[in-house]
Each structure stands twice: as structure tokens, then as C-alpha cells.
C-alpha positions as CSV (number, residue, x, y, z in Angstrom):
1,X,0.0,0.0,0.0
2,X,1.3,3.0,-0.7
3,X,2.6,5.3,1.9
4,X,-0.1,7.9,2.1
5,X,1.7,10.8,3.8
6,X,4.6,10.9,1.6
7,X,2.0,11.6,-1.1
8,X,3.1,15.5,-0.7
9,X,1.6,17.1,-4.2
10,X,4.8,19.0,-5.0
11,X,3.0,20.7,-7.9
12,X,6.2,21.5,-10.0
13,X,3.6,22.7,-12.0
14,X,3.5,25.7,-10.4
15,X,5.8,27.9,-12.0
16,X,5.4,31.4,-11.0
17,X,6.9,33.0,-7.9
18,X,4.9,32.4,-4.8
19,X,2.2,35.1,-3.2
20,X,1.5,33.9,0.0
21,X,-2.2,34.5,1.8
22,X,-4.0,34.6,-2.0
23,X,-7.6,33.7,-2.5
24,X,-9.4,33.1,-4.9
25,X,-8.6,35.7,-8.0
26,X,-10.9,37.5,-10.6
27,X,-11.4,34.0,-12.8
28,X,-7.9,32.5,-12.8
29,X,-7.9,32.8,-16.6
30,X,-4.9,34.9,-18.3
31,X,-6.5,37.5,-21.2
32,X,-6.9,34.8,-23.7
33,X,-9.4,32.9,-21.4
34,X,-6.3,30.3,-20.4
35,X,-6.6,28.9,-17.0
36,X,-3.1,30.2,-15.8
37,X,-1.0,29.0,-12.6
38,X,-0.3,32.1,-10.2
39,X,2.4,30.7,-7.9
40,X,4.3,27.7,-6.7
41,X,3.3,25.7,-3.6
42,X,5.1,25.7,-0.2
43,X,6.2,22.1,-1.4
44,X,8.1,22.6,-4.2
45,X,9.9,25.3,-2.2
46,X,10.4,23.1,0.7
47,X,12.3,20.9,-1.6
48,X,14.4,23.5,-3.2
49,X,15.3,24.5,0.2
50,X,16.5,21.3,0.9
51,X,18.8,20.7,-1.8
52,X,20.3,24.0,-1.4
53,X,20.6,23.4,2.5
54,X,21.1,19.6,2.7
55,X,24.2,20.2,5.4
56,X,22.8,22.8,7.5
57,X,18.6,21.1,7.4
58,X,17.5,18.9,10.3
59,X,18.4,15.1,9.5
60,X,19.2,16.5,5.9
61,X,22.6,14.3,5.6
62,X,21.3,11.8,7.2
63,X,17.8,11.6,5.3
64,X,20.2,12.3,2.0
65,X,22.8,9.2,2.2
66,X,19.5,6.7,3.2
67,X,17.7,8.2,-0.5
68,X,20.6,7.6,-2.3
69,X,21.3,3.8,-0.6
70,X,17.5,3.5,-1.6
71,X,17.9,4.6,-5.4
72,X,21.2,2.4,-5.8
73,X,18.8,-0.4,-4.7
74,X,16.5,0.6,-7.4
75,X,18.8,0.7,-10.0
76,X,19.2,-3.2,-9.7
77,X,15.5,-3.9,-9.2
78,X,13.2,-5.2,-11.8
79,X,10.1,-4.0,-12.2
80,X,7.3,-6.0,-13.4
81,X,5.3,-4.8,-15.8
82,X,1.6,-4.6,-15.6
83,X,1.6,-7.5,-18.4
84,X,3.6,-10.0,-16.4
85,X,0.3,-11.9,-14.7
86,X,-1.5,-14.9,-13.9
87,X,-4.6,-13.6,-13.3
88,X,-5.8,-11.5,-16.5
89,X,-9.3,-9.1,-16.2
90,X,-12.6,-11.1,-17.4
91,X,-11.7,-8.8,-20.5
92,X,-9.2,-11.3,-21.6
93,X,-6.6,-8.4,-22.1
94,X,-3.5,-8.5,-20.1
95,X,-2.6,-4.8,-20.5
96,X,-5.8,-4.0,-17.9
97,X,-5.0,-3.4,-14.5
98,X,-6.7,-5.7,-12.4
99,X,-6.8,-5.7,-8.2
100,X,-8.8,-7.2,-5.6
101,X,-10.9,-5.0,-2.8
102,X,-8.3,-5.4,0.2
103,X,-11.1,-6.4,2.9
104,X,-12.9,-8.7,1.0
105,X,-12.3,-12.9,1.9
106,X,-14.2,-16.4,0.8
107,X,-17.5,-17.1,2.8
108,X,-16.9,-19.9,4.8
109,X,-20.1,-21.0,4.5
110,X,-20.5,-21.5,0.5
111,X,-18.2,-24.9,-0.5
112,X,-16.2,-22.7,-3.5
113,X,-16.6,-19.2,-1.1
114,X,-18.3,-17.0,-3.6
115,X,-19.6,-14.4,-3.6
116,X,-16.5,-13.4,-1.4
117,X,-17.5,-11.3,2.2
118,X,-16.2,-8.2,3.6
119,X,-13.9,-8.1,6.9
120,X,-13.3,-4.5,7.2
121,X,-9.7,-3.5,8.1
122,X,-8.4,-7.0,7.8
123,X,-6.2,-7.5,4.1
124,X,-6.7,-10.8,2.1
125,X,-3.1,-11.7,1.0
126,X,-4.7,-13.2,-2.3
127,X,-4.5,-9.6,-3.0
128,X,-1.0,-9.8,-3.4
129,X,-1.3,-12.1,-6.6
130,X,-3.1,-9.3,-8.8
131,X,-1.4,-5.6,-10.1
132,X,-1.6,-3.3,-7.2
133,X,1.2,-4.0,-5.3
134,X,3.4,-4.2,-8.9
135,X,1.9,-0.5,-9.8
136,X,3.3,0.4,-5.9
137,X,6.6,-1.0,-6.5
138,X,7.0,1.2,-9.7
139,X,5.9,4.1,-8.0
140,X,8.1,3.4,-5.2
141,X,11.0,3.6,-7.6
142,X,10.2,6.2,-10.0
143,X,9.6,7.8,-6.7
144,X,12.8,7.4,-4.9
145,X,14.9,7.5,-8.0
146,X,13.3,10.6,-9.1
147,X,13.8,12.1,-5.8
148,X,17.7,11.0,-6.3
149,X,18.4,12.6,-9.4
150,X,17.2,15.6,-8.0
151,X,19.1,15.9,-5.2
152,X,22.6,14.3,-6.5
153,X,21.8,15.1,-10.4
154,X,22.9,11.9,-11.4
155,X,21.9,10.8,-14.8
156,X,21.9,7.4,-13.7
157,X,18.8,7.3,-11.7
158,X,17.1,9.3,-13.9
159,X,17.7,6.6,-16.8
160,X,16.5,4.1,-14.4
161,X,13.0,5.7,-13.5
162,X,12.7,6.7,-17.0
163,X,13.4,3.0,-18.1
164,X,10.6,1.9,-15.8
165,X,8.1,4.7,-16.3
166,X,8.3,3.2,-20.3
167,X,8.1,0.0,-19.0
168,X,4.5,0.6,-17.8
169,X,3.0,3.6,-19.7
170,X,5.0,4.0,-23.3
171,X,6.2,0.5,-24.7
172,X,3.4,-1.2,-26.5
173,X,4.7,-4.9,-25.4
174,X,4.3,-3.9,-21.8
175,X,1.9,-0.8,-20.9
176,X,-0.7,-0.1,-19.4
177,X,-4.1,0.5,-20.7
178,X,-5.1,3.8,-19.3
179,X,-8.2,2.7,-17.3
180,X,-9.2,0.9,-14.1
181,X,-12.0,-1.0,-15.1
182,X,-11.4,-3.7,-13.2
183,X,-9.7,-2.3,-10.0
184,X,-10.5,-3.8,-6.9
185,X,-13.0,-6.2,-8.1
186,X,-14.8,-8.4,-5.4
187,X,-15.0,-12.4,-6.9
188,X,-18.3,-13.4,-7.1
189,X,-19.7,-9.8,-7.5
190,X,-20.4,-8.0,-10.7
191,X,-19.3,-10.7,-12.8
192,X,-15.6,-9.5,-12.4
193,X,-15.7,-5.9,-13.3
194,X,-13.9,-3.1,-10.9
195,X,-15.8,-0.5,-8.8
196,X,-15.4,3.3,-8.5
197,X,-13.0,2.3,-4.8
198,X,-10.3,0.8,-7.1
199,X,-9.6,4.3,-8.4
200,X,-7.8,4.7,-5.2
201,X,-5.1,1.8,-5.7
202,X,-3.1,4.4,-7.5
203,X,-3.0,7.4,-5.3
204,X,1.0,7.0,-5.2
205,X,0.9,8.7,-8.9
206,X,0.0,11.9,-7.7
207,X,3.8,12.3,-6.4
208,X,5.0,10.4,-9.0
209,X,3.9,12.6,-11.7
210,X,5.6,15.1,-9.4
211,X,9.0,13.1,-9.6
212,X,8.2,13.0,-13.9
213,X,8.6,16.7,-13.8
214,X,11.7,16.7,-11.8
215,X,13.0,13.8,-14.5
216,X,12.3,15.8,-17.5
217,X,15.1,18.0,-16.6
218,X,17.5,14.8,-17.4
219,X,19.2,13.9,-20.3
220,X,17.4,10.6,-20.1
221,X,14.2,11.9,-20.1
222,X,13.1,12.5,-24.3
223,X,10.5,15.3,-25.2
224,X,8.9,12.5,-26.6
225,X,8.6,10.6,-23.6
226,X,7.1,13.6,-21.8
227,X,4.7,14.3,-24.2
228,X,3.5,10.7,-24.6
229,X,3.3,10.6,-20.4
230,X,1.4,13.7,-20.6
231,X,-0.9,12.1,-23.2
232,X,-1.8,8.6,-21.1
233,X,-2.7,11.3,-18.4
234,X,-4.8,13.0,-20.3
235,X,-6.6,9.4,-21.6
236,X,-6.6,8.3,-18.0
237,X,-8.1,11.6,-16.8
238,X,-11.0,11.1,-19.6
239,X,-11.5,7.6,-18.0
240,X,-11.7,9.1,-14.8
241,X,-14.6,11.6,-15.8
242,X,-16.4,9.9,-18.1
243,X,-15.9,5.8,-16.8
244,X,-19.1,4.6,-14.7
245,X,-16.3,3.8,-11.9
246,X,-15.3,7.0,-12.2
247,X,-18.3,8.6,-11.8
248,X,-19.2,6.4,-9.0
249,X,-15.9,7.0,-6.9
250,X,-17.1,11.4,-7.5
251,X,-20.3,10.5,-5.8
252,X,-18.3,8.8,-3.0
253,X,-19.3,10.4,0.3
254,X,-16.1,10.0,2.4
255,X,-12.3,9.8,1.5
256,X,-12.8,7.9,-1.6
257,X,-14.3,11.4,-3.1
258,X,-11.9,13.4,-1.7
259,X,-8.9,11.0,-2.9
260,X,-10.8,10.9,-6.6
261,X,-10.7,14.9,-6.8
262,X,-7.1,15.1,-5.7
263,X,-6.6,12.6,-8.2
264,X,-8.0,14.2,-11.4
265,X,-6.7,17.4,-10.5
266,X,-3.6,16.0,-9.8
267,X,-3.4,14.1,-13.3
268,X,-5.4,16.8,-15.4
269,X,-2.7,19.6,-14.0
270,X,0.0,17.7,-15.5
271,X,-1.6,16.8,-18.8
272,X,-1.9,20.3,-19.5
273,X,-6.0,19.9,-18.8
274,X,-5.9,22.7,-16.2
275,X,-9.0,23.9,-17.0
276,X,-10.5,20.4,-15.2
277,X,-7.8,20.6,-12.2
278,X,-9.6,24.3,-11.5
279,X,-13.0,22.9,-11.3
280,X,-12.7,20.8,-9.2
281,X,-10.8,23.0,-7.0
282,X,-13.1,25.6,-6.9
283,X,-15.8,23.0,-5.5
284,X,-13.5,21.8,-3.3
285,X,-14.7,23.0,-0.1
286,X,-18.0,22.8,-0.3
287,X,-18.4,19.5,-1.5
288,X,-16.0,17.8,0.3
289,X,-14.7,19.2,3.1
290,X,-17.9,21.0,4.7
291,X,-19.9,17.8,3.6
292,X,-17.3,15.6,5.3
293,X,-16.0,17.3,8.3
294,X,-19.0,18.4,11.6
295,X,-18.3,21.8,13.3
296,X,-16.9,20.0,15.6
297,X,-14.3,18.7,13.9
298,X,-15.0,15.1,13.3
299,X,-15.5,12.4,10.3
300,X,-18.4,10.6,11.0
301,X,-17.7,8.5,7.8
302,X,-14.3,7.5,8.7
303,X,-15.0,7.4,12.7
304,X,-17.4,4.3,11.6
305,X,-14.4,2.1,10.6
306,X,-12.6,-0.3,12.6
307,X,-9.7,1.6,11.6
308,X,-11.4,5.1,13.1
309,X,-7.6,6.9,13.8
310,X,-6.4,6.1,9.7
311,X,-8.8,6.5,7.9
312,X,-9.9,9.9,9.9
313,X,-5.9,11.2,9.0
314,X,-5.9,9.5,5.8
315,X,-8.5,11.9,4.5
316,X,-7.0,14.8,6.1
317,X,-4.2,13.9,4.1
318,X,-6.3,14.0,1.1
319,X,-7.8,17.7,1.6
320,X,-4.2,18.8,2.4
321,X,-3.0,17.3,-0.7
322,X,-5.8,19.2,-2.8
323,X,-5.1,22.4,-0.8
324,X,-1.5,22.0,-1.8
325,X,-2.8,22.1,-6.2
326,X,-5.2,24.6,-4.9
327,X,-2.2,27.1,-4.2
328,X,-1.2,26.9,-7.6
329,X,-4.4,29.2,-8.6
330,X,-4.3,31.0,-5.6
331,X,-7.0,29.3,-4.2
332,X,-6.9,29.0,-0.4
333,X,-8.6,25.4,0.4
334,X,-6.8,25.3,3.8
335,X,-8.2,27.8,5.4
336,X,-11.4,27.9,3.7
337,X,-14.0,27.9,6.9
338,X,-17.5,26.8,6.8
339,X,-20.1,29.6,8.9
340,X,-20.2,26.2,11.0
341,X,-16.8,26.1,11.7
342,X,-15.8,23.5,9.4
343,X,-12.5,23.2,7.8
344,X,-8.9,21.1,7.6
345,X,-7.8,22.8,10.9
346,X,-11.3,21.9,12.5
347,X,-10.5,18.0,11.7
348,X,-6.8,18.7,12.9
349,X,-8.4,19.4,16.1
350,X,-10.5,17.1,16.6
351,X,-7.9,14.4,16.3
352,X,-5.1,16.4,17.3
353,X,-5.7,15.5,21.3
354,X,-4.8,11.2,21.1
355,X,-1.0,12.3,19.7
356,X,1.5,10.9,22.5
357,X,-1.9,9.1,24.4
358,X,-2.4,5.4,24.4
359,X,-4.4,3.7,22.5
360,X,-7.2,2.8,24.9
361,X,-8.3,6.6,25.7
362,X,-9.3,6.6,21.9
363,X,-13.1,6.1,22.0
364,X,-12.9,4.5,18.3
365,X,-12.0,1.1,16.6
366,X,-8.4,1.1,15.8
367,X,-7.7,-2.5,15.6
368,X,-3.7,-1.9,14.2
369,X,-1.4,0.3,13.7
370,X,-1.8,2.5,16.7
371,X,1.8,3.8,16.4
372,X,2.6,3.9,13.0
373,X,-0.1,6.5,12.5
374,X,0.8,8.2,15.9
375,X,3.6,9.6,13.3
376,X,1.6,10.1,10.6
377,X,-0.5,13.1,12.9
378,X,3.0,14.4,13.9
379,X,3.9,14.6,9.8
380,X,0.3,16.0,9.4
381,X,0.8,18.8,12.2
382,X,4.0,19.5,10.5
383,X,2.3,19.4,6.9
384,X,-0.4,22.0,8.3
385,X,2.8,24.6,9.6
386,X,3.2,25.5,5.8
387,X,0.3,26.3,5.0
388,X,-0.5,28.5,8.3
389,X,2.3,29.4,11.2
390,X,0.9,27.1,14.4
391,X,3.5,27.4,17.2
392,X,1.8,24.4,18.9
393,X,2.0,22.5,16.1
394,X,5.9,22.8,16.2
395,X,6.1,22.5,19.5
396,X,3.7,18.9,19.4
397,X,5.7,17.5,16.6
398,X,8.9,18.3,18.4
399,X,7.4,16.8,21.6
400,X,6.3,13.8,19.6
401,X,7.6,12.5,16.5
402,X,10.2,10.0,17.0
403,X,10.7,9.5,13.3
404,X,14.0,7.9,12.0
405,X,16.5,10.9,11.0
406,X,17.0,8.8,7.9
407,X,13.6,8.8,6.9
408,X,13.3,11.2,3.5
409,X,10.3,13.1,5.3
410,X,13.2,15.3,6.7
411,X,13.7,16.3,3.3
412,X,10.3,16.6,2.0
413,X,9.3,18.4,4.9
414,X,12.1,20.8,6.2
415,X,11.5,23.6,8.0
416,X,14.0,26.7,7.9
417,X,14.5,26.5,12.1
């Protein structure tokens, strides 16, 4: 599964120097009716910052030398193409992506345990057999070696990630058909087609195409292979509007909305469909985060789960990821405030009182993973810093977060302290 707070929205995109404290403008369109990108996102400059202070950052040397051990892993690694299978999609063709709902397991009851049950929070391994964890794996190293070339300039890990980005979007032999029609499909149910939740499996993309825009500075990286990235983008982002899963994951009520329009911004924004990225944007907080989030702070959607603490941060992670694009039009989703009260910093709060407490005081299900997403709110707190000063925050995540000075965080998130 993809490591959902490292999915930072970098939004190289954004070229133009930053204005911090914009809202909304006139019609973010230039005078020939363009949509047009006002300013860079804290992000990108966060990242600049780093490479030009790696000696001087918190853990920067540290977090450094462990990217770099990482990427000179990746440059030995296969990567397994989404063709390489043993299980094709009921549409017989082996370039469709094709994954299994995580929580979904045989009936014990039925002798050949179709149609297949739901045991939320607890992961099948069969789902290990199908295409999502291969898609994470490429991410993963486009990712990391993307991340390396930046930071060292070495041509050799951008020849790598470029090498496997081929491998699964350009080379007709081994690509991937720009669609997830049969994502997360349940055996037994809809005669082996994928739902609207599948679109999800491939969050990781949004800071991969991130990590493409860093690689098209290389040597390695052709025009033509930017160009013919940009268009499977586009094709997937026409999937994503106009596919019945698609449409079904917009009308999605709770994270799985909020992760689809961070998504197609995401992906429209770097196909040069900006125009799509905007409108979704501009809908942003009313839709999805005053919809999602009571005055008082809390997710009643993801509070229901039996893994209340994750999923109630995981779609935090979301909004901030949207209010990160949103900064390129000068759109401020952050801070955007319901006449209820209800906004990202409202569902900070709420959740913001079980860091550093123990498991049993939260009055949720959190059946795993107490601690490892006891970090994840410390990286949220200090994710939140950048878009707003928050004193406390600092001072929590200082308190709290017990991070590895290794981990690449310290470089995707520095601070100038």
C-alpha cells in the first residue's frame, strides 16, 4: 500500500513565484481565457530549500545518504510490468490493471466461497497475486529514483525511473491501458468488473507525476517521452470523468471522493488539462470538506471504521493534498472555513488530542497500527505549519515524533528552524 503521507503534491507545475495569503482571484484565466498557474506551492519550495541546505537542514545528511542507498537499490531492481500476470481481467486483455478490494475474503459458508464477504480492516493476502502491489513497487522507484536525481543530479537514476516509467506507460509490449475498469473487483460480485474504490489503488501517482517533472530536466528523459506521459494522463483523466467507476468514486461520500478529486486534478494539471484541475478545486470546499467534516471537527464516515484513527488522517491527508494544487491558482482550500466552523484545521483538532496518548483513551475502533499512525499526525501537524504558522504544532511534533532521522520526510518536509 502506498505510503499515504509521503503523497506530498509537489505541484512543479506551479511555476510562478509564490504570493503567499492569495484567494481566490478575478477568474484564474490569463486574457486569452487560459486557466493560468499564479504561484508555486510551499512544497516545491520546501524541496528547493532542501537541496540547497542539505548540510545545514534537520536530519538532511542523514535523510540524504539513506535516499541515495535506496535509489542504488532501485537501480538493480526489476520491475514487473503490468503484463507480467496470472490472473488477467474477465476482458481477456492482459494490459488492464486488475486488483482485488483489500477487505474482501471467501464465505466460509458457500463450498467454492463465492460471492466473497467483507472483513473490514483486515487485508486478504490473495490480493498480493493481482497488479496493485506491482503499480506500488513502480511508483516506489520512480519515486525514490526521481527524488535521487534531484538531489545528487545523477543521470543514472534518472535513466533508471525513466526506463521503468516506459516499461508501464510508453512501450506497446508492456503498458498499461489507461483505465481501471477492473480495480478492486470483489470475486463473485459483478461478474468480475472493478468499482469506483479501485480508483484509489493508484494514489502514489500523484507524487509520481511530481517526480516525472523533476525527470524531465535529465538527459534521459526525451520530449517524446514527456509528451507521450502527458498524453496517457490525459486518456486516464478522460477515463476518470467519463468511466461509470469514475463517476461512482465522485459521488463517494467520504475519503474515496476526496482522494478521486485530488486525483484528477492531480493528473489533469500535469496533462496540460488545467482547465478540469480548476474545477474541481473551486468546488473543493464545499463538497467535500464541509460535507465531510461536523463543526466539531470530526469524520463521522471514517470514525465508523474499525480503523477510526487512519482513515480519519488519511483523508485529512487528502484535503491537504488538494489544498497544496489549490495554491497553484491562488486558491486558499486550507483555510477555507464553513459559517459552521468546518475546515482542515477543524478536523486537525478534533484528532489532534490522542497524539502521544495510548491507544485505549481513543473512543474508536483502531484494531492496528496504533503507532505507526501516531507519526503520521506528527507529519500531518507539521504538513499543516506550511500552510498557516501554528506554534503548537511545532512544538507537538517536536514533543512527539520519534521519526527515523533517515527517513526522506526530513527532506520533503524541512523547515527553515
Amino acid at each position: 500500500m502506498y505510503k499515504f503521507m509521503l503523497s506530498i503534491v509537489l505541484s512543479i507545475l506551479c511555476l510562478c513565484g509564490c504570493n503567499k495569503g492569495t484567494t481566490l482571484s478575478e477568474d484564474n484565466q490569463g486574457a486569452g481565457g487560459e486557466v493560468v498557474i499564479v504561484q508555486e506551492t510551499a512544497p516545491s519550495r520546501q524541496l528547493a530549500y532542501a537541496k540547497a541546505n542539505i548540510q545545514s537542514i534537520r536530519n538532511g545528511e542523514a535523510a540524504l545518504q539513506l535516499l541515495v542507498k535506496d535509489a542504488d537499490k532501485a537501480l538493480t531492481t526489476a520491475i514487473a510490468p503490468v503484463t507480467e500476470k496470472k490472473i488477467v481481467a474477465v476482458s481477456g486483455d492482459k494490459h488492464d490493471y486488475v486488483s482485488m478490494g483489500p477487505y474482501w475474503w471467501p464465505d466460509p459458508t458457500k463450498p467454492d466461497g463465492l460471492p466473497y464477504i467483507r472483513r473490514d480492516g483486515e487485508r486478504n493476502p490473495e490480493i498480493y497475486e493481482l497488479d496493485r502491489y506491482k503499480m506500488d513497487a513502480m511508483i516506489k522507484s520512480v519515486v525514490t529514483l526521481g527524488y535521487a536525481y534531484y538531489f545528487t543530479e545523477e543521470e543514472r537514476y534518472a535513466e533508471k525511473a525513466v526506463e521503468n516509467l516506459r516499461l508501464w506507460f510508453l512501450n506497446e509490449e508492456t503498458r498499461m491501458n489507461p483505465n481501471l475498469d477492473y480495480a478492486q473487483m470483489i470475486p463473485g460480485h459483478n461478474n468480475g468488473k472493478g468499482r469506483g474504490y479501485g480508483i484509489i489503488d493508484v494514489y502514489g501517482m500523484i507524487e509520481m507525476v511530481d517526480c516525472i517533472q523533476l525527470l524531465s530536466k535529465s538527459r534521459a528523459m526525451k520530449e517524446t517521452d514527456l509528451k507521450a506521459l502527458k498524453q496517457w494522463f490525459g486518456d486516464f483523466v478522460e477515463w476518470l470523468l467519463n468511466s461509470e467507476n469514475g463517476k461512482e468514486e465522485y459521488r463517494a461520500a467520504n475519503n474515496h471522493g476526496t482522494a478521486y478529486d485530488a486525483q484528477v486534478a492531480a493528473y489533469a494539471m500535469f496533462a496540460n488539462k488545467k482547465e478540469v484541475s480548476l474545477n474541481l478545486i473551486k468546488g473543493f470546499a464545499t463538497k467535500r470538506i464541509f460535507n465531510q467534516v461536523e463543526p466539531d471537527g470530526s469524520q463521522p464516515l471514517e470514525l465508523e471504521r474499525t480503523l477510526a484513527f487512519h482513515y480519519t488522517l488519511f483523508n485529512i491527508s487528502h484535503m491537504m493534498d488538494m489544498a497544496a494544487l489549490a495554491q497553484c491558482f491562488g486558491i486558499d482550500l486550507y483555510n477555507a472555513t464553513s459559517d459552521d466552523g468546518r475546515s482542515i484545521t477543524q478536523a486537525i483538532e478534533f484528532i489532534k488530542p490522542y497524539l502521544g496518548k495510548p491507544q485505549s483513551e481513543f473512543p474508536y475502533q483502531q484494531i492496528r497500527e496504533w503507532g505507526e499512525n501516531q507519526e503520521r499526525l506528527c507529519w500531518i501537524l507539521r504538513r499543516a505549519t506550511f500552510f498557516k504558522e501554528n506554534k503548537e504544532y511545532d512544538l507537538l511534533f517536536n514533543t512527539y515524533c520519534t521519526t527515523s532521522v533517515k527517513n526522506r520526510n526530513w527532506l520533503l518536509y524541512t523547515k527553515q528552524e
